[in-house]
NUMAR-902139 format. One record per residue (C-alpha): x, y, z. Coordinates in pm, whole numbers, padded with zeros to 5 digits, always signed. Example, Ala and Ser with C-alpha at 12.3 -4.5 7.8 and 13.67 -1.06 7.14 Angstrom:
<pts>
+01230-00450+00780 +01367-00106+00714 
</pts>
This chain:
<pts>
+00379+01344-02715 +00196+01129-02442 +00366+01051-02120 +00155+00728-01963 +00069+00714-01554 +00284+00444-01598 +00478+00217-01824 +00561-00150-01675 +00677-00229-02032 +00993-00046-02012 +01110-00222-01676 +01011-00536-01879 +01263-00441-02140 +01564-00417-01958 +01493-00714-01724 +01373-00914-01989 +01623-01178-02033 +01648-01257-01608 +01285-01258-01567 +01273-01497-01869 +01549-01698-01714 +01364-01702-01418 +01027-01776-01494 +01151-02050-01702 +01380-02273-01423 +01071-02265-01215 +00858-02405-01541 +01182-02638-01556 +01141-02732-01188 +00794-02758-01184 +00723-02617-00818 +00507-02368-00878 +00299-02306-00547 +00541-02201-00237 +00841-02313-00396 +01211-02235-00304 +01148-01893-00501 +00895-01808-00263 +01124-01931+00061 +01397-01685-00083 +01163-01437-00128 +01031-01440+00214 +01387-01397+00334 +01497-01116+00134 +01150-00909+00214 +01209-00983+00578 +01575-00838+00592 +01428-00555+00370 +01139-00489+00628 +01331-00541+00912 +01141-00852+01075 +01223-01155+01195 +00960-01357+00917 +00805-01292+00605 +00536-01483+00441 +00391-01495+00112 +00041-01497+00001 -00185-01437-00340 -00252-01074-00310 -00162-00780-00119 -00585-00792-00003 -00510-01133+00141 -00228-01018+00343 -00465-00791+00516 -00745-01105+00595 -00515-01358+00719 -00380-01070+00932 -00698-00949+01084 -00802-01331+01091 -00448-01378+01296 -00477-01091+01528 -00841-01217+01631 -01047-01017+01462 -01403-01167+01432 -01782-01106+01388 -01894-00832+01649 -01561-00665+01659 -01449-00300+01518 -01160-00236+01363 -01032+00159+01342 -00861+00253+00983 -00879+00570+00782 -01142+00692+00592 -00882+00729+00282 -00734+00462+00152 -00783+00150-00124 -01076-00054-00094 -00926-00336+00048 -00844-00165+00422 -01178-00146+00498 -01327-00414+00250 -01129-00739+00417 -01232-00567+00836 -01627-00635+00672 -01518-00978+00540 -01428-01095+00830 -01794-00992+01030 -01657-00698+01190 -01718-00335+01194 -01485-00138+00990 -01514+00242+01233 -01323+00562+00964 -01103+00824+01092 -01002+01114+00939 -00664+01200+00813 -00387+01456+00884 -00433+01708+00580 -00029+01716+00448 -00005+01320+00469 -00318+01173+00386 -00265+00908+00607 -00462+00840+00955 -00491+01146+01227 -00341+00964+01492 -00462+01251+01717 -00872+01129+01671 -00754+00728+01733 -00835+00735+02104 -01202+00893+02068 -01291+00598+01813 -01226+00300+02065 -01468+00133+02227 -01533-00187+02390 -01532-00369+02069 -01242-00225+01891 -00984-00516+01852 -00696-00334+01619 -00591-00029+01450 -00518-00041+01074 -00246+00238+00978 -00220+00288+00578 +00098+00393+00505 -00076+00626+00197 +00138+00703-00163 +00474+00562+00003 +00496+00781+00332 +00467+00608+00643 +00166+00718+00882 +00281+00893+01217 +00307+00568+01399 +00501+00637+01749 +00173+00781+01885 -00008+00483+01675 +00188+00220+01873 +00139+00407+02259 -00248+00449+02169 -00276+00071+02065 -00068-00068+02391 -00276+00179+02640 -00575-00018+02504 -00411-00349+02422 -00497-00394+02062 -00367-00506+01767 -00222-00312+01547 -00155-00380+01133 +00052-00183+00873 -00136-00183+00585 +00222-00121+00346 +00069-00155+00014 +00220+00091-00128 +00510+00126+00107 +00736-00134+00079 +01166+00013+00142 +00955+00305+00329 +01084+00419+00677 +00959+00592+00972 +01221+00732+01223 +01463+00499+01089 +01212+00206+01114 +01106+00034+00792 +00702-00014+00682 +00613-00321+00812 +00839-00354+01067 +00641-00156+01398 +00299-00326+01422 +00232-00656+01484 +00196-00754+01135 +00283-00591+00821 +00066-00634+00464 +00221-00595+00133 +00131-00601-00218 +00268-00638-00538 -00005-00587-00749 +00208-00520-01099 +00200-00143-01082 +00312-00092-00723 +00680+00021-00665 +00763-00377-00660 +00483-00583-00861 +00497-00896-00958 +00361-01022-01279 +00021-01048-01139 -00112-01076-00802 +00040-01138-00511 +00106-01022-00125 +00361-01093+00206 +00279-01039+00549 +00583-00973+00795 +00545-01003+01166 +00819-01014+01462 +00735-01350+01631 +00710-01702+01592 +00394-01794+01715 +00261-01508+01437 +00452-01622+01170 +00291-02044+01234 -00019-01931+01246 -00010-01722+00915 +00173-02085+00777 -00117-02229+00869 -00376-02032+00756 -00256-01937+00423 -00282-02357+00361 -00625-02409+00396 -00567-02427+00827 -00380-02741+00755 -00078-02870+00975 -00005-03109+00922 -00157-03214+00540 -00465-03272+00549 -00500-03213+00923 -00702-02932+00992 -00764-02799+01347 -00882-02424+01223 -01022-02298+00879 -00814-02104+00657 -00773-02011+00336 -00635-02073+00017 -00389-01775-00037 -00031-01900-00136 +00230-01702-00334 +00306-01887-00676 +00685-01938-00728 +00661-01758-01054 +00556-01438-00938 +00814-01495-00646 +01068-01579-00925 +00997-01195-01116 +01008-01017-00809 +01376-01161-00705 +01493-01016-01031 +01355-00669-00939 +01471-00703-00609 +01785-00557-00631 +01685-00283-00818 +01402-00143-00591 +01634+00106-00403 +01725+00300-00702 +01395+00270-00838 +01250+00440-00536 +01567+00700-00576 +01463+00735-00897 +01095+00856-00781 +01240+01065-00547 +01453+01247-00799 +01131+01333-01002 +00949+01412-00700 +01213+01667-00624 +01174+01859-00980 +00797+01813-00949 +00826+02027-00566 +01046+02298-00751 +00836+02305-01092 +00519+02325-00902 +00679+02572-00630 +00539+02873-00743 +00216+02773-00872 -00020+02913-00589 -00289+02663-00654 -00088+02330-00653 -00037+02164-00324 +00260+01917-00379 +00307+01654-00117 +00492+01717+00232 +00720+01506+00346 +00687+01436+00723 +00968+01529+01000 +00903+01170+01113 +00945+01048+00757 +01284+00922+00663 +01231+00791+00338 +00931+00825+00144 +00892+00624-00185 +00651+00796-00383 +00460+00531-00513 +00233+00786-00604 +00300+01175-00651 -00003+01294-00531 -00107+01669-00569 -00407+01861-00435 -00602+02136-00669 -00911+02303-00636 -01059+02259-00963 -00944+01900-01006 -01186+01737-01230 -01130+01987-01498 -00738+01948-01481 -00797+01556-01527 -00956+01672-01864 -00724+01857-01945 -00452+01623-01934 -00691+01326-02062 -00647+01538-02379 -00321+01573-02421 -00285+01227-02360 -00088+01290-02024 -00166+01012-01744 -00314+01077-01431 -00579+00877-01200 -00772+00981-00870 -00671+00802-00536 -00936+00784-00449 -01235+00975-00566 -01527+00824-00319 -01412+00792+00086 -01499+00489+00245 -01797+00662+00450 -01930+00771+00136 -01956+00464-00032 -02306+00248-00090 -02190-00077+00083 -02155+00096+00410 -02399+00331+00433 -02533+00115+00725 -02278+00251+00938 -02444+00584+00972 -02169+00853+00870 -02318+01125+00743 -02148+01282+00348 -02006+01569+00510 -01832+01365+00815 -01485+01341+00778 -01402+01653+00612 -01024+01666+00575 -01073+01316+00353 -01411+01439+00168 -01175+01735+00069 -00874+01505-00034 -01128+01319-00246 -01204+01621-00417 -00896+01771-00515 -00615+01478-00519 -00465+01417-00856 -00175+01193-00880 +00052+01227-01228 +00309+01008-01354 +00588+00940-01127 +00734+00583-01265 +01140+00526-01254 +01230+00521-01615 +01057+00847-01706 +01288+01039-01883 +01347+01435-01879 +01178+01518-02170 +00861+01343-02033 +00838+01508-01718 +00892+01845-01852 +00598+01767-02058 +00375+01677-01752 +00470+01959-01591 +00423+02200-01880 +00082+02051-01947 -00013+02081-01571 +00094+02403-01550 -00148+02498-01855 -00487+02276-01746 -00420+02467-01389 -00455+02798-01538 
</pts>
């Protein structure tokens, strides 16, 4: 029996005659770029997130641009993120002109060491770029002093985050902005791309209106350049009908998380994730364990048709586009070692029993 990394099909199945419904009144309609969809969408992710605004965009990698591009980031500057992470983190800093600058992560969260922050900024550095990694918030009380001592900017990258919460404190809702995706096979995906940026203030919130519009306020009046990144009402449309089940979807992924911890309890060369003290609610958008002969277990499971991916197998200071930076391969050792023995297996909501008792069993095995 094969058990897929995930299957969106069976989320389709049972939301199948709303999302029709849904995606049809906006064909009806006919308002299919920022329409009232979207506007209602914006609301509900803002109350979700805890901020005051919400707005939507085409992807989860243009949420991060047009908030670097808001928060001032620009040719010459340097941006600190961690080494570990999606493409997009450090790919939209470069976009922009500036200088992405990697720093390594804490070894039971995967996300940024908030402890080697203060040694990366210089003169340049213009914001910090947290990555709340697999659906865990990063540690970001110490994140937030560091980035008012040395007044910068500071951007959640929530990708995979989104119902998260630190301390109490939702993803999204601490840094100045917050980026979301919901590329289809994140916790909340639409049905294609698309992205939302919250932020806390007004003057944030027009800008990012602005920009995401080609720079235009009014029509056709342009007094910056911006981009062409607005949410289409259809994909807005989808994700209202999933809205109200994303708390017991993320539940759900905690439930198998749980039986994953005990399976793998005793199984001396399985690292299972660790939940943080500071971590309230993690969401598991990936469950993401650590083994020492990794590539050979991804075989193994490839074989008995068991799904599994590596996030992420090459660390951003390893990779060929910025080898101008001048990290050498063995800087950054907590992430090179991540990269080496990270393997994340299915985790999806509507897996049943049977299923994960077959991951497990097969894991078990291809570790042995």
């Amino acid at each position: 029996m094969s058990v897929p990394l995930l299957d969106l099909s069976r989320q389709y199945a049972y939301l199948k005659d709303d999302m029709n419904k849904a995606v049809l009144n906006v064909l009806d309609h006919g308002w299919f770029i920022l329409g009232p969809e979207v506007t209602e969408l914006e609301k509900q992710i803002a109350e979700l997130s805890g901020t005051a605004y919400a707005r939507g965009v085409a992807s989860g990698t243009d949420a991060l641009l047009l908030a670097l591009f808001a928060a001032g980031v620009k040719a010459g500057d340097e941006v600190i993120t961690t080494d570990f992470s999606f493409f997009a983190t450090a790919g939209t800093i470069s976009r922009l002109g500036a200088t992405p600058v990697f720093v390594d992560i804490e070894k039971d969260s995967y996300n940024i060491d908030p402890n080697l922050i203060e040694a990366a900024i210089t003169k340049k550095t213009k914001a910090i770029i947290p990555v709340h990694l697999f659906g865990q918030v990063a540690d970001m009380d110490p994140i937030l002093e560091i980035a008012n001592k040395h007044n910068l900017k500071v951007i959640e990258d929530a990708a995979q985050a989104i119902g998260a919460k630190y301390k109490g404190k939702p993803a999204g809702s601490m840094g100045d902005y917050g980026c979301f995706s919901f590329y289809p096979s994140k916790n909340l995906g639409a049905g294609g791309d698309g992205g939302i940026i919250t932020t806390n203030t007004e003057e944030n919130v027009e800008l990012l209106t602005i920009l995401r519009n080609h720079g235009a306020k009014p029509k056709y009046y342009h007094k910056i350049i911006g981009f062409n990144s607005r949410l289409a009402s259809i994909q807005a449309a989808i994700l209202l009908v999933k809205m109200p089940h994303l708390q017991k979807w993320s539940e759900k992924r905690i439930e198998h998380a749980n039986i994953y911890d005990k399976a793998f309890a005793d199984v001396s060369n399985i690292t299972t994730p660790k939940v943080m003290d500071y971590s309230d609610f993690h969401i598991y958008n990936q469950y993401t364990i650590a083994i020492p002969n990794r590539d050979k277990v991804a075989a193994k499971l490839k074989e008995e048709n068991i799904g599994s991916d590596i996030y992420y197998p090459v660390p951003f200071h390893k990779q060929e586009c910025f080898a101008d930076l001048g990290y050498a391969p063995k800087d950054l050792p907590v992430t090179n070692k991540a990269s080496e023995t990270v393997l994340s297996i299915p985790i999806y909501p509507e897996m049943t029993e049977d299923e994960q008792q077959i991951v497990i069993d097969a894991v078990k095995e291809a570790v042995s």
